[in-house]
ROMAR-367788 format. One record per residue (C-alpha): residue in one letter; x negated, y negated, z. Coordinates in pm, whole numbers, plus 50000, padded with zeros to 5 digits. Layout:
N
AXYZ;...
***
This chain:
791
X711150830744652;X713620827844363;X717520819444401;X719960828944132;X723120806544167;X726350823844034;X729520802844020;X733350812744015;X735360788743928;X738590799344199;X741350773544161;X742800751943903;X745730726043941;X747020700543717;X750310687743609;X751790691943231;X751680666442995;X755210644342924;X755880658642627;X758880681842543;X756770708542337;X754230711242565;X754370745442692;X754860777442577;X755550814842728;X754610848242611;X753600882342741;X750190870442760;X750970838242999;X752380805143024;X749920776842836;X750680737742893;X748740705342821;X747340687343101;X745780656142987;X743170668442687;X742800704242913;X744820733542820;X745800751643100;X746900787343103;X748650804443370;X749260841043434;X752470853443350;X753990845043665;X753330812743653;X752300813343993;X748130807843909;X746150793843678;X743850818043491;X741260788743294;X741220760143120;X740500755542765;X738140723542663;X737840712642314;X740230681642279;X738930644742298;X742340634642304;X746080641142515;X747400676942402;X750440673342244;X751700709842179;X750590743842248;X752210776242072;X750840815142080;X750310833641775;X749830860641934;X749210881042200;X745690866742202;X745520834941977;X746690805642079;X746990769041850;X747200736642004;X747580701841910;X746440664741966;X747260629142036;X744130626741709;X745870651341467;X743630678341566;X744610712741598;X742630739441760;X742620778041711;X741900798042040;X740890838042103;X740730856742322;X737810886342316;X737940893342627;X737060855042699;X738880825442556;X736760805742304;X737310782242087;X737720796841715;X738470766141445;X738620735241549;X739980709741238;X741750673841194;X744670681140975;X746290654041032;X745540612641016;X747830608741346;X749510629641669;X750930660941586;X753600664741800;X755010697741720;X753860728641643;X755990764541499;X754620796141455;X755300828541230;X754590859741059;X755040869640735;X753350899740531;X751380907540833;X749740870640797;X750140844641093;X751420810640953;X751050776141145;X753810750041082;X752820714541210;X754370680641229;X752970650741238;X753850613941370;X752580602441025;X755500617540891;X753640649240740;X754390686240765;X751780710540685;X751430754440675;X748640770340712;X747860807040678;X745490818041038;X743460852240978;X742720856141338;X740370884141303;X738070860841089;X739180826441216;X739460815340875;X742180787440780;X743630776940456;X746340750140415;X748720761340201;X751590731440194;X752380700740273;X754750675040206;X755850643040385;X758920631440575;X761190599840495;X760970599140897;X758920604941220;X759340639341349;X759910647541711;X760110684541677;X760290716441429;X761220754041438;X761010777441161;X762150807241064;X761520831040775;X764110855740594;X762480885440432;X763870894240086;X761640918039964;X758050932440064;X756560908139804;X758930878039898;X760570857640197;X762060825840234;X761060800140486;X763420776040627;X762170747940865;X764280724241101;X762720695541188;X764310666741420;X763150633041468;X764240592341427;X766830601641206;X770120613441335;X770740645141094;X768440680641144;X766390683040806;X765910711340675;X763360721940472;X762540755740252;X759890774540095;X759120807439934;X756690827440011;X755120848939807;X752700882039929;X751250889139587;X749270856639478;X749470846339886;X751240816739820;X753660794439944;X755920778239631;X758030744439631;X757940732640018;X760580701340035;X763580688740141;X767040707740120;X770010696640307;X770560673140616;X772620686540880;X774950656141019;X777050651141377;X774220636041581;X774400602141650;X770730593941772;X767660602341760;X766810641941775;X764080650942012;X764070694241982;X765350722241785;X764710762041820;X765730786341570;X767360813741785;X765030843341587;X761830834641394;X762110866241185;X765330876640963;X766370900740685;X768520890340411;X771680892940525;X771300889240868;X772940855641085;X770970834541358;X771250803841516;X770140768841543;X770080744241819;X769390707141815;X769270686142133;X769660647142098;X769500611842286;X773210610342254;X773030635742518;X774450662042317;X773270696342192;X774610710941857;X774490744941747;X774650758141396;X774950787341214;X772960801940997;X773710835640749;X772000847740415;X773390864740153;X772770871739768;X774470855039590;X777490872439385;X776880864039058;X773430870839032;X772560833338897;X769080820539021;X770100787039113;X766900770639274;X767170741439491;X770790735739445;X772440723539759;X776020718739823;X777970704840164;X781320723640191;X783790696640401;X787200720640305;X787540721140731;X786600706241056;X783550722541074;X781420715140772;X779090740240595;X776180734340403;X774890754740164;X771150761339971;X770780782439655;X766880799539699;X766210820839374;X769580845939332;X770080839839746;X772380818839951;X771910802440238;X774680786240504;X774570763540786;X777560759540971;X778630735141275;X778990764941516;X779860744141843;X779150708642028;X777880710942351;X778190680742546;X777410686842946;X774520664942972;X774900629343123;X771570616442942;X769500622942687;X768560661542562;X764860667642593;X764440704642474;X767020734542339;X765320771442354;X766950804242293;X766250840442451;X767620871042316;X766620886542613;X768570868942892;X768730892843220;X771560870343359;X774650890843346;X776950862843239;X774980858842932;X776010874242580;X773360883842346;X772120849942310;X771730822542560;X770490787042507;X768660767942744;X768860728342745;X767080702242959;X767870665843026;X766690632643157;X769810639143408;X767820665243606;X769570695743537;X768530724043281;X771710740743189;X771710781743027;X774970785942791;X776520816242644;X779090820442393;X782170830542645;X784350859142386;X786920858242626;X787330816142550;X785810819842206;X783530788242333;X780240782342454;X779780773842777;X777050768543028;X777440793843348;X774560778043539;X772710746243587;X769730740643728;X768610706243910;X765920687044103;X766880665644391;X765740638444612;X762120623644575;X761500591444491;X763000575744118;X759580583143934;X759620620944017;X763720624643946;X763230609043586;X764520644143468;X763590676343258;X761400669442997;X761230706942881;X762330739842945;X761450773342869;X762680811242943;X759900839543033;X759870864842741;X761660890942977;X764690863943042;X764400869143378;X762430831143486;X762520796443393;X759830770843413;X760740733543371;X757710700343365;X759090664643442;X758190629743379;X755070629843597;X754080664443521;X755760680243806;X756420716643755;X759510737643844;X760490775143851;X763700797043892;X763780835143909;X766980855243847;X767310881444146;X769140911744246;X772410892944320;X772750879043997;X771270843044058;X768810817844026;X766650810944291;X764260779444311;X760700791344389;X757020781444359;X755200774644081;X751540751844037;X751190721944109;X749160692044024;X748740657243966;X749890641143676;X747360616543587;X743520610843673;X742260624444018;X740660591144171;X739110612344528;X738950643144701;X738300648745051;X738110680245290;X739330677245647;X736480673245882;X734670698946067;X736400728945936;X737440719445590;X740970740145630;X742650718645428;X741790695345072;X743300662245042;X743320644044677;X744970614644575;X745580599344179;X746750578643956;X750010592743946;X750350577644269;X750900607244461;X748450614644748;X748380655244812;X747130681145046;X745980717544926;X744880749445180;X743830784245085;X746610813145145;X745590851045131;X747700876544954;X746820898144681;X744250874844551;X743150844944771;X744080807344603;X745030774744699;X748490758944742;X750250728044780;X751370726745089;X752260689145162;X752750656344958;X752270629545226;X752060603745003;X754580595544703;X753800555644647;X754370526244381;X750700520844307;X747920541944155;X745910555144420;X742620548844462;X740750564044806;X741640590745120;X740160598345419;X740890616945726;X740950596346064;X741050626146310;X739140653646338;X742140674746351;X743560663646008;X746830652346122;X746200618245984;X744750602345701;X744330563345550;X744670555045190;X744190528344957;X745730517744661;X746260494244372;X747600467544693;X745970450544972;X747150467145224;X745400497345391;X748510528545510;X747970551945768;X750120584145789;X750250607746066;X751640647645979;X755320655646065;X756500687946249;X756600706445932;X753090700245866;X751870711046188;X754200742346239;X752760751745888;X749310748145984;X750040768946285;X751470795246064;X748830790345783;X745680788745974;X744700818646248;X744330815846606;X740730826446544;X739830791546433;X738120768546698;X740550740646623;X743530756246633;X744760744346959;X745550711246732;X748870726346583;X750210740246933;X753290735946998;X753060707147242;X751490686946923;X754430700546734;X756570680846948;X755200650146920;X755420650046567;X758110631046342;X760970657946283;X761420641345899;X760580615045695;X763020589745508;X762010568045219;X764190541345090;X764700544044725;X763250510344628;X761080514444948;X757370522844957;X757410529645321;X757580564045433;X759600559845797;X759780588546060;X762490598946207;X761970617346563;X765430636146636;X767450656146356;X768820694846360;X765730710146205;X766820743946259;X767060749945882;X763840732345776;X762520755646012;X764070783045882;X763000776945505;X759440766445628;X759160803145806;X760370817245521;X758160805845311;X755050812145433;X752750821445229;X754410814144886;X754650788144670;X756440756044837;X758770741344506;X758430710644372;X761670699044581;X760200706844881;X757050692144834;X758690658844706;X760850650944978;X760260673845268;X756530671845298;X755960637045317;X753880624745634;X755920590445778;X753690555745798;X752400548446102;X750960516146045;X749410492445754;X746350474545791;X745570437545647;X742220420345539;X741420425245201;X742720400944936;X742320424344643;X743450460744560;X741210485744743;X738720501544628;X736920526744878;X737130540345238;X735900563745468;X736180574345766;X734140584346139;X736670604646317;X734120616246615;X734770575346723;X737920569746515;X736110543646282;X736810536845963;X735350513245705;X737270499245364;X736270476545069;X738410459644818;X737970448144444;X735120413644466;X736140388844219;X734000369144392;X731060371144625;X733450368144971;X735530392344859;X732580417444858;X732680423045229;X733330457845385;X735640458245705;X735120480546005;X738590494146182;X739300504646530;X741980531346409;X742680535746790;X743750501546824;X745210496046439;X742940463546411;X739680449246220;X736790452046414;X733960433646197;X733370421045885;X730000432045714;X728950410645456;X725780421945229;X727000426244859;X727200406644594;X729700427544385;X732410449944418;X731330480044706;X731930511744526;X731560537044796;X731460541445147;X729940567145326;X729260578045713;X726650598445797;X726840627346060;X725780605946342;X727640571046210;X725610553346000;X727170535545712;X726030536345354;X726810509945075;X726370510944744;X727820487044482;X728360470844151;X725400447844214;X722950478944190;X722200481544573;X722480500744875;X722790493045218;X722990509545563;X724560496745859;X724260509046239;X726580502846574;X724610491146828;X725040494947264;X727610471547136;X729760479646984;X728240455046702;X727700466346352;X724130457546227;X722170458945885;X719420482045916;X718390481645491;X719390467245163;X717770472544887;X718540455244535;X717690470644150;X717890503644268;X719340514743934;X719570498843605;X723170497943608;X726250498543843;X725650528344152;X728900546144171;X728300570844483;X725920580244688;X726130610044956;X724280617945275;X722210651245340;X723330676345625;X720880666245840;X720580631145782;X717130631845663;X717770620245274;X720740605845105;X721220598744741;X722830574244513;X724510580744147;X724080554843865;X725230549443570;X721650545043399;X721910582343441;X719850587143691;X720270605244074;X717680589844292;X716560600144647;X715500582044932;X714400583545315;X716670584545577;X715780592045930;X712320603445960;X708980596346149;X707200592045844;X709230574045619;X710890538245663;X714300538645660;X716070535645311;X712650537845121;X712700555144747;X710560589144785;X710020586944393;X712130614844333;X714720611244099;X716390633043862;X717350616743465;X720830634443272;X722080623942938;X724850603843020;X726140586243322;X726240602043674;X729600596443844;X729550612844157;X727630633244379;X727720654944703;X725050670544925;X725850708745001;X727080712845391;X723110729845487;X719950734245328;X718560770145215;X715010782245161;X713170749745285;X715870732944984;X718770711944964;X721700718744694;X723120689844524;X726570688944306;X726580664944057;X729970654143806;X728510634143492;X730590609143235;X730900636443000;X732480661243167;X730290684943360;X729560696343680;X725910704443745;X724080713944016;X720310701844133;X717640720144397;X715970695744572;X712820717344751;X710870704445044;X706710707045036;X706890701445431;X708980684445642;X708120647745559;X707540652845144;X709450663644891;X708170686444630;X710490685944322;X714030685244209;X715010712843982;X717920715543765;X719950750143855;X723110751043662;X726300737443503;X729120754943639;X731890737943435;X732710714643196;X735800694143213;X737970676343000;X736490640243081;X734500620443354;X733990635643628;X735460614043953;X734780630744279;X732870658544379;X732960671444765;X730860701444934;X733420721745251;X731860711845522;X730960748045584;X729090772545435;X730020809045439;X728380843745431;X729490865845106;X730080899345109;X726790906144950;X725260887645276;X724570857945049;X725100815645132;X728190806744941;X729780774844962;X733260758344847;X732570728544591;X735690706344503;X735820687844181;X738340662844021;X738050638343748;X740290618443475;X741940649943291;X744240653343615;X742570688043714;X741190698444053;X739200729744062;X737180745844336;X734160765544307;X732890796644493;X728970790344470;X726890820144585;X723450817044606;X721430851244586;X718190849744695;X715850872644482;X712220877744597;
***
């Protein structure tokens, strides 16, 4: 019998990049950088739809074209063209610049697309895009007497064989340069790109600025904004007209300082264009990240045109020009609260949906943030993704049932994710237990019930947490009555819970606090069932409170696991020397070290329990070992074997029924060896091993065999998750391993990888099973695998 694996990739989180020209919203969806990944969500913002793969480096900036192109840019100077037909691929893929291009504008002009980019070699560059033929032909470029932070353009039609193009860029130096050229549809070119005029008042560096319309006639008046350090935003305005004595007078620029608000002028062909100071908008206590217009505002305080501004002072502010005042003036700010000083480091860009009727906001560790206007006229905080910031360093499903995911990273946040059913079934954020001062490093769950977890970090020192009220209520709420463990979250556990948690500022302690009026956290926590939690929420009213800290290692942990049927767990640190290589065993009922095991030479690099307790090792010095508790209570060494692999073994993984486990090298090979049978010793190779083309990472056994076989996940160096078929001859041999797929393909190494412990029926009456998968370019993303069995 022959299986046909399908895969579904069902969930993708990851935080946005720390860059103010990130992201970008149009009718199609909302795309942001996470790491070298592009993610793009649907118009909502409320799910990710895929991921885009094609950068070696951190995406800088992402901008549509269209409706169904997308361009992106790179920390390399590479800029990528995307389409969508009916599947996003990867169109033109080119290095147009020597370093970063950090900004990206868009336009069209003659029914052409244009690409304006800037980059941190102080170059600007257009290109005409023909999207139906991917084809791409630079048409200008010309370099800057500074480093750019950001550009806008925006292009005045004077004829149907002529426009002008006028670009804004902002950067080190305090004025807004602006720049012109003409474009021209009946040779297809674009004449005399350079430098016109420098708009003064800034006194610092300028880090965004947004032409109000990207498309003019001659005659018509727009707007542009500038947003600086000095924690100011300027507006200017900008009108065309011919000029009145019908002189071409071609790159003549004049500054007009006859008043208090000074105008500068450039002479295009017979045409004049004017920049005036329009207004000085100084709310902001810190610096301005980002300045973007709508024309489309649904807030009924807003005038035609209203600008939205973030800061590093955690507000985004929307402004209007008030006709009653004859000012502008911002009628509603926006803010983030609470958390702990890494996640409150401010706004680092902000953007309006293309019906004016949302915001979504990133931060300084790629936290994400959404407002929606409603009925009553105002802005209300909700849901959005969510996901880490940096690198995912493990994942791990809560035992038995698998009702919840657990990941923790190296943006130092440890984080818990459950599946909610509405229109379309996904995954949530539903608590942040964790928000700590070190990377992150390993998680595991010490009770069955998944009410607390361990964790170890970039420090000695070994946390537990235990869930709050919150938690448990939610998993009451979340989780049916149906389930076998769901007399866990009763209401009598409930109770016993910490009400809150308090952190101290320049504290890494999360402390519970047992008695405080939680009649409104309960309120917002029934409310919100079901939905998005926001960012606010999950950063200061989800986190789990410290129950205790366990000593014994002398360097910054590396791995742990846990037993929770006999609340074991075992832990292993960094080995700069052979001591130091030693894996403790904890009594987690009793907070304290029960044994020391001492067997490796070199740093242990995972830990893993079987289903019945034994304990695996594998480690830097390219060996395994297994460990057993005796009558005892004492911990024993049953194997270890050395030069298992060529090079360092970075995780092995038990099968379901304890018969095989495997270990993951770095040589590139997945090797598999006896565990408990009659026939077999104990730890001894069954000559079955499987070779890739670049190092093997991680790996997971599925949750049961199929078919007399066992399914293996697999996440290599380079990105991509495969998956292996390891069939059985008989019982006690093994006939083959067969390679069955590669469901994805990431933007870097592959980390963790982690089977639910369940399987499930489909609806076509086929095994499925849930596969988890993290890795450096901050993403998590589950799997559906269904395996249909075909005769």
């Amino acid at each position: 019998m022959n299986e046909r694996i399908e895969t579904k990739l069902c969930f993708i989180a990851g935080g946005c990049n720390r860059v103010s020209s990130i992201a970008d919203w149009s009718n199609s969806g909302l795309s942001y950088g996470c790491q070298n990944t592009v993610i793009i969500l649907d118009y909502e913002g409320e799910r990710a739809l895929c991921t885009l793969q094609g950068h070696s480096s951190i995406v800088r900036t992402t901008r549509w074209v269209n409706q169904d192109t997308l361009v992106t840019g790179d920390a390399l100077g590479i800029i990528c063209l995307w389409k969508k037909n009916p599947l996003w691929s990867l169109v033109h893929q080119e290095k147009v610049h020597k370093d970063a291009v950090v900004s990206i504008a868009t336009f069209s002009c003659f029914h052409k697309n244009f690409i304006v980019s800037a980059s941190s070699e102080a170059s600007l560059a257009i290109f005409q895009v023909e999207t139906i033929s991917s084809s791409w032909t630079q048409m200008a470029t010309t370099t800057l007497s500074f480093l750019p932070e950001s550009i806008s353009a925006t292009i005045f039609h004077l004829s149907e064989q002529k426009s002008v193009l006028l670009i804004a860029v902002g950067g080190t130096d305090s004025a807004v340069v602006i720049f012109s050229a003409e474009l021209c549809n009946d040779d297809n070119s674009v004449i005399d790109l350079s430098e016109r005029i420098r708009l003064h008042g800034h006194h610092d560096w300028i880090r965004d600025v947004s032409f109000c319309q990207s498309s003019c006639k001659l005659g018509d008046t727009t707007f542009l904004a500038s947003g600086s350090q000095d924690s100011t935003v300027r507006i200017w305005k900008v009108y065309s007209q011919a000029s009145t004595n019908g002189i071409s007078d071609n790159g003549e620029s004049s500054l007009l300082a006859d008043s208090f608000f000074k105008k500068y002028r450039i002479h295009i062909g017979c045409n004049i264009f004017t920049f005036t100071s329009e207004a000085l908008l100084a709310e902001h206590e810190d610096r301005v990240c980002s300045v973007r217009w709508s024309t489309n505002c649904k807030d009924p305080r807003s005038t035609e045109r209203a600008l939205l501004s973030s800061s590093c002072d955690q507000s985004v502010l929307i402004w209007s020009y008030m006709g009653t005042e004859g000012v502008w003036m911002p009628f509603e700010r926006l803010t983030s609260f609470g958390g702990a000083p890494s996640t409150t480091a401010g706004f680092f860009g902000a953007y309006f949906s293309p019906q004016g009727d949302s915001i979504w906001a990133h931060g300084f560790l790629g936290q994400m943030y959404c407002w929606k206007l409603t009925q009553d006229g105002e802005w209300k905080s909700v849901g959005t993704v969510s996901g880490h910031g940096k690198g995912v360093s493990e994942l791990c499903w809560k035992p038995v049932d698998g009702l919840f995911l657990a990941s923790v990273s190296l943006d130092q946040t440890t984080r818990i994710f459950a599946p909610v059913k509405g229109e379309k079934e996904t995954f949530i954020e539903i608590a942040r237990p964790q928000v700590h001062g070190h990377d992150i490093f390993t998680v595991g769950f010490v009770r069955e019930d998944g009410l607390e977890l361990i964790s170890g970090a970039e420090e000695k020192v070994i946390r537990i947490f235990r869930a709050p009220r919150p938690f448990v209520a939610q998993c009451r709420q979340l989780f049916s009555s149906e389930n076998s463990h769901f007399d866990n979250y009763s209401l009598e556990a409930e109770e016993n819970a910490a009400v809150v948690v308090d952190m101290a500022a320049l504290g890494l302690t999360n402390k519970a606090i047992f008695s405080q009026d939680e009649s409104e956290n309960r309120a917002q926590l029934e409310s919100s069932t079901f939905h998005f939690l926001t960012e606010n929420t999950l950063s200061q009213g989800t986190l789990w409170p410290e129950v205790a800290k366990l000593y014994g290692h002398g360097n910054p942990i590396v791995t742990c696991n846990c037993f929770p049927p006999k609340k074991m767990a075992a832990s292993a640190c960094q080995a700069q020397a052979c001591k130091d290589a030693c894996i403790i065993i904890w009594d987690m009922d009793k907070r304290e070290k029960k044994q020391i095991l001492y067997c490796h030479d070199l740093t242990v690099t995972r830990l893993v329990f079987s289903m019945h307790g034994l304990l695996l090792s594998v480690s830097r010095d390219r060996s395994f070992a297994i460990h057993r508790e005796d009558s005892n209570g004492i911990w024993t060494r049953v194997v270890h074997r050395k030069n298992i692999h060529q090079r360092i073994i970075y995780d092995a993984s038990w099968s379901h029924d304890e018969r095989l486990f495997c270990t993951a090298s770095r040589d590139k090979y997945i090797k598999f060896h006896w565990a408990i049978d009659e026939n077999h010793c104990i730890g001894e190779y069954t000559n079955i091993c499987y070779m890739f083309d670049t190092g093997v990472r991680c790996i997971s056994f599925a949750p049961c065999g199929f078919n007399s076989s066992y399914l293996v996940a697999v996440g290599l160096e380079n990105g991509r998750v495969c998956l292996l078929q390891l069939r059985m001859r008989d019982e006690h041999s093994i006939d083959r391993v067969d390679f069955k797929a590669t469901i994805d393909i990431q933007g870097g190494c592959v980390v963790s990888v982690c089977f639910h412990p369940h399987s499930f029926i489909s609806k076509q009456g086929n095994v499925a099973f849930l596969l988890a998968a993290g890795g450096i370019d901050a993403t998590i993303r589950i799997y559906d695998i269904e395996i249909d069995k075909c005769k």
